[in-house]
C-alpha positions in Angstrom: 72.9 -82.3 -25.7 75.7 -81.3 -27.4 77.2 -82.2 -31.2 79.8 -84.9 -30.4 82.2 -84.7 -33.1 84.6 -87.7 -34.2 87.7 -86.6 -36.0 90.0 -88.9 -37.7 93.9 -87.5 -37.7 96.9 -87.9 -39.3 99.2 -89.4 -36.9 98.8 -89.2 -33.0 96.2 -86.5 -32.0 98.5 -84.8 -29.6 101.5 -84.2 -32.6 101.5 -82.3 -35.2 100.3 -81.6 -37.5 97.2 -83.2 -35.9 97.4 -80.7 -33.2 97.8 -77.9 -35.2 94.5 -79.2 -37.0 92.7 -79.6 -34.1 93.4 -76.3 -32.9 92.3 -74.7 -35.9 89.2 -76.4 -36.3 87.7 -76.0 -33.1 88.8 -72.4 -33.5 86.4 -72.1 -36.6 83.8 -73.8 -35.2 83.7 -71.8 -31.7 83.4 -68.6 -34.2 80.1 -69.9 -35.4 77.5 -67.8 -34.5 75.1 -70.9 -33.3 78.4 -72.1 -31.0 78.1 -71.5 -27.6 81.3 -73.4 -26.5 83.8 -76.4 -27.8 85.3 -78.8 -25.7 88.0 -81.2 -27.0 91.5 -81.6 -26.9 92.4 -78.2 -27.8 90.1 -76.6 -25.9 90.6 -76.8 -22.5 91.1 -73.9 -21.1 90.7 -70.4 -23.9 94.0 -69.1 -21.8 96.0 -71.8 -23.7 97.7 -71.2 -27.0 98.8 -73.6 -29.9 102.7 -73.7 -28.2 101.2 -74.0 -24.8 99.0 -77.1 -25.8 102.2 -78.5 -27.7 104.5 -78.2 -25.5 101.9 -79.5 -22.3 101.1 -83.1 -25.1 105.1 -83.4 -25.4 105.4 -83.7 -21.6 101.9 -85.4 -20.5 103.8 -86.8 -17.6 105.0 -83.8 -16.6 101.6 -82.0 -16.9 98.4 -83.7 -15.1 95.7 -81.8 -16.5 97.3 -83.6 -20.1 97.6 -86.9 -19.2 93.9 -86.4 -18.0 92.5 -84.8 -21.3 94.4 -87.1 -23.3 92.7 -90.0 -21.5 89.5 -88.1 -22.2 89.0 -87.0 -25.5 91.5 -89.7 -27.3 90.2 -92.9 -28.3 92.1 -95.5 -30.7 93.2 -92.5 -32.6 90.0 -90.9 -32.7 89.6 -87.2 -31.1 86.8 -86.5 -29.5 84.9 -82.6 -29.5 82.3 -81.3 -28.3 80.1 -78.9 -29.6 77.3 -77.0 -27.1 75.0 -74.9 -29.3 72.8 -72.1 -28.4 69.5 -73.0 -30.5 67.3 -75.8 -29.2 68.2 -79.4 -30.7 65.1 -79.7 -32.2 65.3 -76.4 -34.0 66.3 -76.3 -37.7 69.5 -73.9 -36.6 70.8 -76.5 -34.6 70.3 -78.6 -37.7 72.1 -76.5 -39.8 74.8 -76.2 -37.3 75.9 -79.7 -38.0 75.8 -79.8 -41.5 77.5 -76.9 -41.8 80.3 -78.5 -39.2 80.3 -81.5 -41.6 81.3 -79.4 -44.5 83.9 -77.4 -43.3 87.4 -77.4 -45.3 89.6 -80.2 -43.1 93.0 -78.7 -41.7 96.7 -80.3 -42.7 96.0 -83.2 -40.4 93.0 -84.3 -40.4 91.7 -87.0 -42.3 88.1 -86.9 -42.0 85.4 -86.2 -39.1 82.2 -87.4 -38.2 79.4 -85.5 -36.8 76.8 -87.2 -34.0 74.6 -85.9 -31.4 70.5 -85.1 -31.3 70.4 -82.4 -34.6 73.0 -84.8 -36.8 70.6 -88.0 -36.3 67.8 -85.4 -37.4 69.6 -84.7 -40.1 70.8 -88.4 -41.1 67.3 -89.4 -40.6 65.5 -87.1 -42.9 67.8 -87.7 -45.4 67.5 -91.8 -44.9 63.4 -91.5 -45.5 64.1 -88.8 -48.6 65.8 -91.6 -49.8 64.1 -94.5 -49.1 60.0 -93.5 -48.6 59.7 -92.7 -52.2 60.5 -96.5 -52.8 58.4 -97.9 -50.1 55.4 -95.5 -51.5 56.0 -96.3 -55.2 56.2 -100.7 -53.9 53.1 -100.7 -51.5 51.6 -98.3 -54.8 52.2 -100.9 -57.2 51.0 -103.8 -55.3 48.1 -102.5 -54.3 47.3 -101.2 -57.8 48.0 -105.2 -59.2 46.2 -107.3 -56.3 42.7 -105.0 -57.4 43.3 -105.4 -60.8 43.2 -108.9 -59.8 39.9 -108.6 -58.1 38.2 -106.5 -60.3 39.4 -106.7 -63.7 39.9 -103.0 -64.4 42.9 -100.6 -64.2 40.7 -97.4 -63.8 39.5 -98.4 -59.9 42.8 -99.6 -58.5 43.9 -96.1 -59.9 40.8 -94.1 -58.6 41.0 -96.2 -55.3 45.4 -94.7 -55.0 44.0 -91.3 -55.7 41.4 -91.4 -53.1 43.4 -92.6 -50.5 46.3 -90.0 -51.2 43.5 -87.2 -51.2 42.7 -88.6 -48.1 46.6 -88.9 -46.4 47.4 -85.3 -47.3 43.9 -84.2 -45.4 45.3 -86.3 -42.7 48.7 -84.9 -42.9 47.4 -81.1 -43.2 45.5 -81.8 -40.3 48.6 -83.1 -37.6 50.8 -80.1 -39.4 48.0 -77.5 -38.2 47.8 -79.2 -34.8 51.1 -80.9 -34.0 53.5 -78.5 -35.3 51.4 -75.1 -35.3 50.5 -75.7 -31.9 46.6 -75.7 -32.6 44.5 -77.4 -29.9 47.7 -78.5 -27.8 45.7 -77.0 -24.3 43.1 -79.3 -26.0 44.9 -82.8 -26.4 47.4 -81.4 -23.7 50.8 -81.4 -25.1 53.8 -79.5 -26.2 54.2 -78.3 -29.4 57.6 -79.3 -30.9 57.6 -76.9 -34.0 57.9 -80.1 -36.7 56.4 -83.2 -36.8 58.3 -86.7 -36.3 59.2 -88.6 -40.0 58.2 -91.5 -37.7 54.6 -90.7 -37.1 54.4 -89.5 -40.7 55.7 -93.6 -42.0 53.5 -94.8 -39.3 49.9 -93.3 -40.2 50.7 -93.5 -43.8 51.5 -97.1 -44.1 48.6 -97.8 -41.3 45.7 -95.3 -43.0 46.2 -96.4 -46.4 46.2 -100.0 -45.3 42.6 -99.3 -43.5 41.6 -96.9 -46.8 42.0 -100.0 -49.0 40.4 -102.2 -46.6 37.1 -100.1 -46.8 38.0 -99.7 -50.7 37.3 -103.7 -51.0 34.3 -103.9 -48.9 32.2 -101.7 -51.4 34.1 -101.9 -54.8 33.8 -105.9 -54.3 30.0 -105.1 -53.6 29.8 -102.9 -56.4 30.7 -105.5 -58.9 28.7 -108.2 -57.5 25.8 -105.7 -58.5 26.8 -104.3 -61.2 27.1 -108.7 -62.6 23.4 -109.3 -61.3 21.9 -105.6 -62.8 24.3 -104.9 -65.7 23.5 -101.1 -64.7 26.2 -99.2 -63.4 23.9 -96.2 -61.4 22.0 -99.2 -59.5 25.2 -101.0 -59.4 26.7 -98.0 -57.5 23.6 -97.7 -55.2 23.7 -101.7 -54.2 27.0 -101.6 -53.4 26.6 -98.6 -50.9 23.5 -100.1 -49.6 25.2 -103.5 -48.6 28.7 -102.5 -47.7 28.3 -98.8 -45.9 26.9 -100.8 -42.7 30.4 -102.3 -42.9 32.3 -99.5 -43.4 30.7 -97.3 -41.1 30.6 -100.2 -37.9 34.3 -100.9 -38.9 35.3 -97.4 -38.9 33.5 -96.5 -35.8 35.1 -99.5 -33.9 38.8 -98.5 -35.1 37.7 -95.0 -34.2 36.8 -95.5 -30.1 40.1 -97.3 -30.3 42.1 -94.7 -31.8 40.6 -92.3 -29.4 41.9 -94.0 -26.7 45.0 -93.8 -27.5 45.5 -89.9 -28.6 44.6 -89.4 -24.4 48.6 -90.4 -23.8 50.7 -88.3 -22.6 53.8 -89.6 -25.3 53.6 -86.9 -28.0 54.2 -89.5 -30.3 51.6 -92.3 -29.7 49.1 -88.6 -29.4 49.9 -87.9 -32.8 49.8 -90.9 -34.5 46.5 -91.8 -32.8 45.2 -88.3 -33.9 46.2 -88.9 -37.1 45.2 -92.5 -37.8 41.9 -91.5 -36.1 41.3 -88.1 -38.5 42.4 -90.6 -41.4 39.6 -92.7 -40.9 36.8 -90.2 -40.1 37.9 -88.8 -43.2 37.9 -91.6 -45.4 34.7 -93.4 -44.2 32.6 -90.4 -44.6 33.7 -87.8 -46.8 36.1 -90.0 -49.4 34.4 -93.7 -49.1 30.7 -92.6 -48.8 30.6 -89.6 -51.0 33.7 -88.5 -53.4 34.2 -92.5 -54.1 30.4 -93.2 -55.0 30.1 -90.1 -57.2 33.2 -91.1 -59.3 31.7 -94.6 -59.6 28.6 -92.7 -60.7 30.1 -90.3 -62.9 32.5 -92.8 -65.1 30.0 -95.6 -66.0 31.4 -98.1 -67.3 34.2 -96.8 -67.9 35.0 -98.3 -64.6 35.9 -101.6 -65.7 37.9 -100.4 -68.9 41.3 -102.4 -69.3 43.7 -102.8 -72.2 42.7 -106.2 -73.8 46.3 -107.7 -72.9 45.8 -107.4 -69.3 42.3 -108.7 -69.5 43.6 -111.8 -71.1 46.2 -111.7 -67.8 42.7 -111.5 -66.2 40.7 -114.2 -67.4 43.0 -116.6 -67.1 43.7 -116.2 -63.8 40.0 -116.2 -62.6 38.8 -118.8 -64.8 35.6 -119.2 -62.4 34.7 -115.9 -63.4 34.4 -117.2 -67.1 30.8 -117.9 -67.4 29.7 -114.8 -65.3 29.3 -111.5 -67.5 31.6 -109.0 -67.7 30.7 -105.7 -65.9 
């Protein structure tokens, strides 16, 4: 899978000083250590000079082999040029190979070039979820934090409930790092180690598992507050709500579990991993985040678990005026 590289020049591609251009700009790039070989327009044969390539594109008639090239590596005034590499595509040399390619100085000639192939969509696609999974983390953050402030009138749980699940994700994630991309268990779950793991899978099991994290988050916090309006005591409060939601939470996470199971037997690397990873996500949170670390911290804060500032619990009130003749947690 070689680096396919578009180059824009001045003029036809066969005149100078776009051939002049060419020539030196492949020549650069075959002296890259990473470069095995370049094939383009200047580059058919290493016997061939500068003169001999001008004078053969000044008498393409007269020359088969560069009618033939011409009608190969010139498109619409594009020139085509391939790069074959040495390092795997996968491999972060082969990435750096093209972004190195991308910043090289342009010759006299060339306007501007454009860099494609397996390593350079790497490349443009890490950059694209740099750029854009902040937002989408910060929005589904934000939303989530609002619609339980909503439900249960307090900014303290929908900001416990975000720290939760993100304690949770970054087991999840430590976990597929150690066993997708160190290798660990691959004789195991039989696959391949690839060396990294896909920005794909990542999106994927985060949206998913903190979706299912703040699913199990309103079975018991919901539960919790029913209790805690009946009781007006927090510890019994705490103890209710685990009582009458972990049945839930543990037959709902056990379901999505043999599911998830299923799955991580494919032989696609990428339905594996994000099977593994949704399925560690949800061991993790049912057990060790929703039945222990989230109980304790409901415990340990009292009720300081249903502080808010007093304008956002006018905001509260008056959108659940049913709740008006209940008492307050």
């Amino acid at each position: 899978m070689p680096l396919v590289v578009a180059i824009h020049t001045r003029g036809g591609a066969q005149q100078d000083p776009a051939l002049s251009g060419l020539y030196a700009l492949a020549h650069e790039i075959e002296a890259m250590p990473e470069v095995d070989r370049v094939v383009g327009l200047t580059r058919v044969d290493p016997a061939l000079s500068l003169e001999d390539y001008r004078l053969m594109y000044r008498y393409p008639a007269d020359f088969p082999l560069a009618a033939a090239t011409l009608d190969l590596f010139v498109r619409d005034g594009v020139s085509l040029m391939f790069v074959h590499y040495l390092p795997p595509p996968n491999s972060d040399a082969a990435r750096a190979l093209a972004q190195r390619i991308r910043a090289l100085p342009l010759p006299e000639g060339i306007e501007r070039l454009h860099v494609a192939g397996f390593p350079a969509d790497q490349v443009d696609y890490m950059q694209a979820l740099k750029r854009g999974v902040p937002w989408v983390i910060a929005a589904i953050v934000a939303v989530v934090f609002a619609l339980l402030f909503l439900m249960l009138g307090s900014v303290v749980l929908p900001f416990k409930a975000v720290v939760a699940n993100l304690l949770s994700l970054s087991a999840t994630f430590g976990a597929l790092v150690w066993i997708f991309q160190d290798g660990h268990l691959a004789d195991l779950l039989g696959f391949t180690p690839q060396g990294q793991m896909d920005g794909t899978v990542m999106v994927l099991i985060f949206a998913t598992a903190f979706s299912l994290a703040i699913d199990y988050e309103v079975f018991l916090l919901s539960r919790v507050k029913e209790a805690c309006r009946s009781t007006r005591d927090n510890t019994e409060a705490v103890a209710l709500g685990i009582q009458r939601s972990g049945p839930i939470i543990t037959s709902a996470a056990l379901l999505i579990g043999l599911v998830l199971a299923s799955f991580a037997t494919a032989d696609a690397v990428f339905m594996k991993a994000t099977a593994v990873g949704l399925l560690i996500s949800v061991v993790v949170d049912a057990t060790v985040v929703r039945m222990l670390l989230v109980p304790a911290t409901l415990r340990l804060l009292g009720r300081w678990n249903w502080w808010a500032p007093r304008p956002l619990m006018v905001i509260y009130r008056a959108l659940n005026r049913d709740e008006r003749r209940s008492p307050q947690p």
